[in-house]
Each structure stands twice: as C-alpha cells, then as structure tokens.
C-alpha positions as CSV (number, residue, x, y, z in Angstrom):
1,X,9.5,-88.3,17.3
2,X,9.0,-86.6,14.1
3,X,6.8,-84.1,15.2
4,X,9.3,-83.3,17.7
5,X,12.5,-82.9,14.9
6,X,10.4,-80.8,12.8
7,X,9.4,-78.5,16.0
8,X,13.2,-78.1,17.4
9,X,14.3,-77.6,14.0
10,X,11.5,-74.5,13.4
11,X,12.3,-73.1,16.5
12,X,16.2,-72.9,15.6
13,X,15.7,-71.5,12.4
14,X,13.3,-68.6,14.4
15,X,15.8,-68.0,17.0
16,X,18.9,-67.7,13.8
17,X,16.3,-65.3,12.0
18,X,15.7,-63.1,15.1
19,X,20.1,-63.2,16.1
20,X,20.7,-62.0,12.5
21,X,17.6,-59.1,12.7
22,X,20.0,-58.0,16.3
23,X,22.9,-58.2,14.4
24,X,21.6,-55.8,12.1
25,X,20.5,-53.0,14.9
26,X,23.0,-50.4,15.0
27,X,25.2,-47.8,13.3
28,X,27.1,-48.9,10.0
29,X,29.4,-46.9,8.5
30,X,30.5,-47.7,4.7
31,X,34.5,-47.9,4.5
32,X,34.3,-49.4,0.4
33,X,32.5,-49.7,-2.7
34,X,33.3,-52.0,-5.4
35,X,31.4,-53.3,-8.5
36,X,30.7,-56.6,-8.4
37,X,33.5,-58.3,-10.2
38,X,35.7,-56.4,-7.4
39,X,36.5,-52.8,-9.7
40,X,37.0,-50.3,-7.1
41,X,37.8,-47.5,-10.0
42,X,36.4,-46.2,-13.7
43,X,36.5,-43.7,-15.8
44,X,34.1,-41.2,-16.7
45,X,32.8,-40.0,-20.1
46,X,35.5,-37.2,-19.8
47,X,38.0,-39.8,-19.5
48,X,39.2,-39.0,-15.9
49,X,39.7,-41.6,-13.7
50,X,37.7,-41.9,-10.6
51,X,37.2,-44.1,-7.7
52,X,33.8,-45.5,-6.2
53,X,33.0,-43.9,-3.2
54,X,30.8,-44.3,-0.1
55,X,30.2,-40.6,0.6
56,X,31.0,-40.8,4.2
57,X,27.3,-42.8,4.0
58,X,26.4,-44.1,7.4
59,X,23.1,-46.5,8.1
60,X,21.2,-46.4,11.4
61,X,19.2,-49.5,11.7
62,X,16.7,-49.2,14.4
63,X,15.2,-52.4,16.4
64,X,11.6,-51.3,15.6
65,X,12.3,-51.8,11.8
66,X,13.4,-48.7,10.5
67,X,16.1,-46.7,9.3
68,X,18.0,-43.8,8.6
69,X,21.1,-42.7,6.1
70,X,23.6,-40.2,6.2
71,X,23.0,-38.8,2.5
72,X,20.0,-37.0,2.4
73,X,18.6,-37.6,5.7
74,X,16.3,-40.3,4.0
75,X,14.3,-42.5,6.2
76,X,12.8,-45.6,5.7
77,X,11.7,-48.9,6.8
78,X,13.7,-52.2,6.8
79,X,13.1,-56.0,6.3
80,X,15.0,-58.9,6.4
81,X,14.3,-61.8,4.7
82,X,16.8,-64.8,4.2
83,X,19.2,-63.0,2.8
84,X,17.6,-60.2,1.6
85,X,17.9,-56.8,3.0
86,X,15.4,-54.1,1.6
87,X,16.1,-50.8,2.6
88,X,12.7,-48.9,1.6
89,X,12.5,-49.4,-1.7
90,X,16.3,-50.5,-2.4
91,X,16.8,-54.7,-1.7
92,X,20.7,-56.0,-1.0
93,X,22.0,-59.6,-0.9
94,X,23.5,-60.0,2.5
95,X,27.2,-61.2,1.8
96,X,28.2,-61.0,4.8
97,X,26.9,-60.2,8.8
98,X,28.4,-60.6,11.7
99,X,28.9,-58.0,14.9
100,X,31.6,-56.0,13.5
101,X,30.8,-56.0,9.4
102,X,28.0,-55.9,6.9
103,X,28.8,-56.5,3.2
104,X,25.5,-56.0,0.8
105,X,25.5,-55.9,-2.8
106,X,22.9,-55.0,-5.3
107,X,20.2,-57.1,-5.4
108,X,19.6,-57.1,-9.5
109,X,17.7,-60.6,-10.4
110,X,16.3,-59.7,-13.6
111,X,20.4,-58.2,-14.6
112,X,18.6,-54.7,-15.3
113,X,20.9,-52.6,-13.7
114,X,23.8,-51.4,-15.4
115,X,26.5,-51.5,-12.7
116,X,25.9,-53.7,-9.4
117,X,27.6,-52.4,-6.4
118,X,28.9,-54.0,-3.4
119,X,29.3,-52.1,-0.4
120,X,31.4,-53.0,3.3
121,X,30.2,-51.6,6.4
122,X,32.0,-51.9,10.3
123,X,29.5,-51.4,13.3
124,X,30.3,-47.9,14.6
125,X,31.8,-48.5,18.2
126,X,29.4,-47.5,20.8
C-alpha cells in the first residue's frame, strides 16, 4: 500500500511539472514593471521622474526548451524548475502562471542586486 501512495503521488507531481512546462509554451507579452515593493516610478540622477517600462518586450517560449525576446533578438534556452524560471543566464521566481498571465520577478537570493524587478505578462492570443 505504501509503495503504491508514494508511486501515484510521484506520478502527480510529474504530470503538474509537465502542465506548468505547457503553460509556459507560447507568446508573452510584458504589460508592467514594478520593483518589488510594488514602485512603478523613480527618479533619475537628473531628478526627472520616470516610469519602469517593459519596452514593448515580448517572450517566445518554444516547447523544445528555448527562447526568444523582443529586445535584441537574444536567444536562449529555458528551464523550469519548481518555481524557478532561468531564461539563459537570467533566473525569475514564478509568481504567478496560469493560461492567460505570467508574473516573474527577479530571482536575487544572495540580495546583490540593487533593484529587483517584477514583471506581468498576458499570453498573446493566437
């Protein structure tokens, strides 16, 4: 009996792992940036006020593990791990996926960075 618990169980938690890599396949395009504590605006050294912008950025998420962005043209590869996203080089903490939105923020564990930045995504309508 507890052979068979342990099996079901490590089959669910494959089959939740593989419906969250699906969700993730498609085109996202960013609608807001924030820091973390929520700031959507700053000012720069100059003293003019600016807000945080997405750049129009747009991710393509491939089902063979890779990538593409908007900015740049910049291609990479992708894994998901828990909750981890790593873009190439770049890792996010998944806040939030489901089939319409993707909210990732910074992944900073060691606090290095200076700013951490969330960012919201909808699933470009195909």
């Amino acid at each position: 009996m507890r052979t068979l618990t342990i099996t079901f169980l490590l089959i669910s938690l494959t089959q939740l792992k593989a419906q969250r890599s699906e969700l993730l396949i498609g085109t996202w395009n960013c609608y807001h940036k924030e820091l973390e504590d929520g700031t959507t605006s700053g000012t720069d050294f100059m003293g003019q006020e600016f807000t945080y912008s997405c750049n129009d950025l747009t991710l393509e998420l491939k089902d063979d593990g890779t990538g593409s962005e908007s900015q740049g043209g910049l291609k990479f590869e992708y894994v998901l791990k828990d909750s981890l996203l790593q873009l190439g080089n770049r890792v996010y903490v998944i806040e939030l996926l489901n089939k319409q939105e993707l909210v990732i923020r910074d992944y900073d564990p060691e606090e290095m960075k200076l700013s951490v930045y969330r960012q919201k995504f909808r699933r470009e309508q195909e």
